[in-house]
N, C-alpha and C positions, 0 to 999 in steps of 0.2 A: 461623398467627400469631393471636393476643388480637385483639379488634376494637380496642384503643389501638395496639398494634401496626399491624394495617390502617391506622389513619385516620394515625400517623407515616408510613407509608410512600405512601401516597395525596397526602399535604401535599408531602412529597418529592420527586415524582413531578412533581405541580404546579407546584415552582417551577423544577423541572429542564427541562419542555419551555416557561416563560416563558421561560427564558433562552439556548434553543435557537433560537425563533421570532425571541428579539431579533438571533440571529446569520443566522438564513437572511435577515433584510430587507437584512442586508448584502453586495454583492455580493461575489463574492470569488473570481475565478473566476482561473486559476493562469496565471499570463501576460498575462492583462489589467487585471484590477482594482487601484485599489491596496489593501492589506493593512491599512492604516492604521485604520480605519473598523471592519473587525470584530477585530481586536485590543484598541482603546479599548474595547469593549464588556466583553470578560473582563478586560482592564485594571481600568476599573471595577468591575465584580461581585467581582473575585477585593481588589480594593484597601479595599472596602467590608469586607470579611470578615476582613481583618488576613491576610491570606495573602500568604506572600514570593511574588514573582513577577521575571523580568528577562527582556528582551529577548534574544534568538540572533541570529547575522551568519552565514552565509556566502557566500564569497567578496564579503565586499561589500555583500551584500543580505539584507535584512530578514527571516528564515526561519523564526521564531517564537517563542513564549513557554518559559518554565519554568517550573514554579511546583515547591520543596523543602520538604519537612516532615522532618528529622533527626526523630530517635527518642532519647529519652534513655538508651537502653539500647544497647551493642553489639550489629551484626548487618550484616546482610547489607540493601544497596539496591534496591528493586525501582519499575519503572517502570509508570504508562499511556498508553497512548500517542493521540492520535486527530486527525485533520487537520481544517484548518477554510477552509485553501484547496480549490476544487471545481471539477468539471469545467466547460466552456464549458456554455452552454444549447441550444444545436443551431439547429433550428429554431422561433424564438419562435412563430410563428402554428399552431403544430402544438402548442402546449400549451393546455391546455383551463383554466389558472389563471395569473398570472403568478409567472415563476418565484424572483421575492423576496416571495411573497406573506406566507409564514410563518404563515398559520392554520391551525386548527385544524379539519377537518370530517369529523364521522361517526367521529370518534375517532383518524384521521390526519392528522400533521403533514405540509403540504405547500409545495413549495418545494426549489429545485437546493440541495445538498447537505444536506438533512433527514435522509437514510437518511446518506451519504457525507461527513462523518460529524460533521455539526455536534452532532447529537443525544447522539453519545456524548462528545464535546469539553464538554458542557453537564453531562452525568453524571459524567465524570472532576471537575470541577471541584466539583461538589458532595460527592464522595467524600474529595476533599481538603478542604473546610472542616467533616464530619463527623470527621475525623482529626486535627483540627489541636488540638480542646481535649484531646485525649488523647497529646499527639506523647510526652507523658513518660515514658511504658509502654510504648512501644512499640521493638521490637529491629529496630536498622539504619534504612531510611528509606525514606520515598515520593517518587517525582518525578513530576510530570505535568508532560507536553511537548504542546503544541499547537503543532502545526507548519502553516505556512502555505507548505511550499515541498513537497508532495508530488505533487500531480498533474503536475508540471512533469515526474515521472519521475528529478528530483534528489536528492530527499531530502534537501533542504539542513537543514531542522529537523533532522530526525536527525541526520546528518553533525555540525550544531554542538554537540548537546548533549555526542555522546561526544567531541569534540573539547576541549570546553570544560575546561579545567584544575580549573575553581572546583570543577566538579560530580562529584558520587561515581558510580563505571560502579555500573552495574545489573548484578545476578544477574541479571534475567528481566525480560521485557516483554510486559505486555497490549496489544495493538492495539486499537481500538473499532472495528472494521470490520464492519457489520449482518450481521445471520443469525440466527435463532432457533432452528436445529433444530439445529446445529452448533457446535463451537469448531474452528477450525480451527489444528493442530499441526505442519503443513508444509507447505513448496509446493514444485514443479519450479524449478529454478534459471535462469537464460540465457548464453547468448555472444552477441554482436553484433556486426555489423561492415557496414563500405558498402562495395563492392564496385567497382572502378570498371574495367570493360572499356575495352580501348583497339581502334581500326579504322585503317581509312585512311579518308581525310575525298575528299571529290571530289562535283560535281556529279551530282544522283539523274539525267538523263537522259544521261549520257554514255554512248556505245557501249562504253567500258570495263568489265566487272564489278567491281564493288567491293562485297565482301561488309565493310559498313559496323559501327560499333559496338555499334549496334542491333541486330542480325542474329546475332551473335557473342552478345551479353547474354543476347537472347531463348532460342538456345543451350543457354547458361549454365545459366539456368531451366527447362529441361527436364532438363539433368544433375541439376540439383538435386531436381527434383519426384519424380526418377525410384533416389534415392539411396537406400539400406535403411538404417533406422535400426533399432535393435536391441529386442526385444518387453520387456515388462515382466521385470524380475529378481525371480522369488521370494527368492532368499535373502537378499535388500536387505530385505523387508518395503517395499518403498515401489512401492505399486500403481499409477503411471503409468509411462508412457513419454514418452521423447524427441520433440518434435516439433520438426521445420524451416518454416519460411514467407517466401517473398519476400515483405517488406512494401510496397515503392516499387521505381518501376522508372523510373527517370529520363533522356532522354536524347534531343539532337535538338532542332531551332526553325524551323520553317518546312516547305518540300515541296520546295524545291529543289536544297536540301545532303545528299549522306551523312554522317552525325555520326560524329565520331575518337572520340567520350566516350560513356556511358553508364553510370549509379551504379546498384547497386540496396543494398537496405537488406535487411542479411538475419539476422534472429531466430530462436536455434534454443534452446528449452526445453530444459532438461537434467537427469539426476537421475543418482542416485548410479548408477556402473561406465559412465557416458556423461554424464561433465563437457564444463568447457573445451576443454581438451586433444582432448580425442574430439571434439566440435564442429566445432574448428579444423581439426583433420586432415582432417576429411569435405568441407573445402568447401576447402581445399586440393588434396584429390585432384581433386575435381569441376573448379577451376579449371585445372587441369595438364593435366587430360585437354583440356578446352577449349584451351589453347595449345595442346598438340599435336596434334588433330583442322583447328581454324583460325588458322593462324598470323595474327599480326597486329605489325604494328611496332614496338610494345610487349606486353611479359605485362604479364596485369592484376595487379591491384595488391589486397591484403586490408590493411584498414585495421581492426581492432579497435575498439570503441569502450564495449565494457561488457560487466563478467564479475561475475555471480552464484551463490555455490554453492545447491544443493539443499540444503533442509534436513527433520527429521521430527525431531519431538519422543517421545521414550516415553512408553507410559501413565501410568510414573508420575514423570514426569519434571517439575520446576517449570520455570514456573507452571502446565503445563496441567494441573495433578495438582490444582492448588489451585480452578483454574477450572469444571471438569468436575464436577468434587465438590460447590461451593458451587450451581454451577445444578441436579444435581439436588438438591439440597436444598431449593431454593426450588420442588419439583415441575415442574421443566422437562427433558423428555427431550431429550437432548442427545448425539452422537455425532463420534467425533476425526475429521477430515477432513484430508488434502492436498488441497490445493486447484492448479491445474492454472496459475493466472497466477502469477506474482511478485509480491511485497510487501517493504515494509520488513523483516517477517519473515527474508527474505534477505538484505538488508544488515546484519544486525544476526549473523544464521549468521557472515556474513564474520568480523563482529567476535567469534565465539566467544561471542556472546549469545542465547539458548536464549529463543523467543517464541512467543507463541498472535497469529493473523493475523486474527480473525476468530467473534465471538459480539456479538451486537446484539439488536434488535427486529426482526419482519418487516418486509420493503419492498417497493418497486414502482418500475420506472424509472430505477434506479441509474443513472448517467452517459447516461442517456436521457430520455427526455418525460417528462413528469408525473413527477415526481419524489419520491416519497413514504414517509413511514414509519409504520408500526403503531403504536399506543401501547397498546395490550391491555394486552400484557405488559411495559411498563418497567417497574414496582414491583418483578415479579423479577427482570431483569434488570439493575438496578439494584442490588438487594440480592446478589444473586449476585457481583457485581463489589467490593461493598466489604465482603462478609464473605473472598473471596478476596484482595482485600488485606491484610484485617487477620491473616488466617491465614498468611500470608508475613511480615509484620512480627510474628509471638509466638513465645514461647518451645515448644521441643514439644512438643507435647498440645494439647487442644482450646483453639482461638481463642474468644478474648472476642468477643463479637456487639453 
């Protein structure tokens, strides 16, 4: 870049992590805070700059912003996406800053959700009032969604916006989710479900044996631990495998009672040739076997409770063709990534919407202590993100910069 260049994109940069900082002082943390408090804040910023913007519901509750730039030209809609609701803060006395501190030091911004992903919530919105005095050239449209309903593991932001009648679906969706060595183009999928073993219930010192619910569950958990799940499939191109995990294992109050009950919570990652379907069968079998190895009063009961597909984008598949391309062009090596958790990424697959999960600035701490983000590199990763929008919103051939 020209050194006028530099110092626009320096200025930039500047006013992008002011208005980051003014969102980390807010707390906002997904199930307890209220929302109200750092919403007003891009309310404001985004209202100062003449940007449309309106509130998301769902079910009910408050799940975040939108902000639309239409295009005076026919084309195609594309989205950014980035949450500004954050994880709890753990343990306060185990952080070395407090964690709405929102300053600046040694060149990282610090404070719970900095990296996750207030930081890039603050950069989408700048990318949107660079857009906005040009919306007349431009083919199809931009939306920025700030969702305040994601750590909840709802996705209600998302959920509203493709719900929302007014709004046009998106071709493709940028996540703001940190990382700098990576753009991440797919993730492993899930099935879930609580599991709930039934016993016979009876006093623990009775001379009776009663192999209790407890006893049964635990069981359970060993069929399960002990179940083959199938290796990576070369011909899928998608280099993870399936993983199962008991998350919770619930069951039982006191020392005097055999317990009739016992839930466990059970998460099983999934990818392409070991979906749902294959999921469910494996922990169906697993239970069946358990009935009929330990009988009990009741079969246990599978309760489903959340189904995600796996998804992988192509190399040159939009947006991550567009993404990939612009960062390195801003000289940032960068490499396509599955990533092995789930993301909005996957709810949006459901909806046949094709998304990058993941390209940011470096961090530290992410849903943990000290909670921090790199600012080195935002200038190009800033620039990267809104030369890749503008290059989805133009006609084909080279984008306007």
């Amino acid at each position: 870049m020209s050194s006028s260049e530099d110092e626009r994109a320096e200025a930039r940069a500047a006013s992008v992590i002011q208005l980051a900082q003014e969102l980390v002082r807010r707390p906002s943390r997904a199930g307890i805070d209220d929302y109200g408090p750092v919403l007003a804040v891009l309310e404001d910023w985004l209202g100062a700059r003449g940007l449309p913007w309106r509130r998301l519901h769902h079910q009910g509750e408050l799940a975040g912003l939108l902000v639309e730039i239409p295009g005076g030209r026919p084309g195609r809609w594309w989205a950014l996406d980035a949450c500004v609701d954050t994880a709890p803060y753990g343990d306060e006395s185990a952080w070395s800053f407090p964690p709405t501190c929102g300053d600046v030091v040694s060149g990282w911004l610090r404070g719970r959700g900095s990296a996750d992903s207030k930081l890039a919530a603050a950069m989408f919105c700048h990318i949107a009032a660079d857009l906005l005095p040009r919306a007349a050239e431009l083919h199809g449209g931009l939306a920025v969604l700030l969702d305040v309903d994601e750590h909840t593991g709802a996705f209600g932001g998302a959920r509203a916006y493709l719900a929302d009648e007014r709004a046009a679906r998106p071709s493709g969706v940028m996540i703001g989710y940190p990382g700098l060595e990576e753009v991440v183009v797919g993730g492993r999928g899930l099935w879930r479900a609580v599991v709930a073993v039934h016993g016979p219930s009876g006093h623990s010192g009775s001379s009776r044996t009663v192999v209790g619910a407890v006893s049964r569950a635990a069981h359970l958990v060993h069929l399960l631990d002990a179940a083959e799940l199938p290796g990576s499939d070369g011909s899928s191109g998608f280099p993870l495998t399936p993983k199962l995990t008991v998350t919770a294992f619930h069951g039982g109050a006191g020392f005097s009672v055999t317990p009739d009950l016992c839930e466990l919570n059970i998460d099983v990652r999934t990818v392409p040739g070991f979906g749902a379907d294959e999921a469910e069968a494996l922990i169906r079998k697993a239970v069946a076997e358990l009935d009929a190895e330990m009988p009990a009063p009741r079969p246990t009961d599978i309760t489903p409770v959340a189904s995600w597909p796996p998804f992988r984008l192509g190399q040159d598949e939009q947006p991550a063709a567009a993404l990939v391309g612009a960062a390195e062009a801003q000289g940032l090596r960068v490499r396509p990534k599955v990533a092995g958790p789930s993301n909005i990424g996957n709810l949006l697959a459901g909806e046949g919407i094709p998304a990058t999960a993941g390209f940011g600035v470096s961090y530290e701490g992410l849903h943990g202590t000290d909670e921090r983000a790199n600012l080195a590199a935002l200038p190009q990763v800033y620039a990267a993100y809104r030369q890749a929008a503008l290059s989805l919103l133009s006609p084909p051939g080279p984008a306007a910069s």
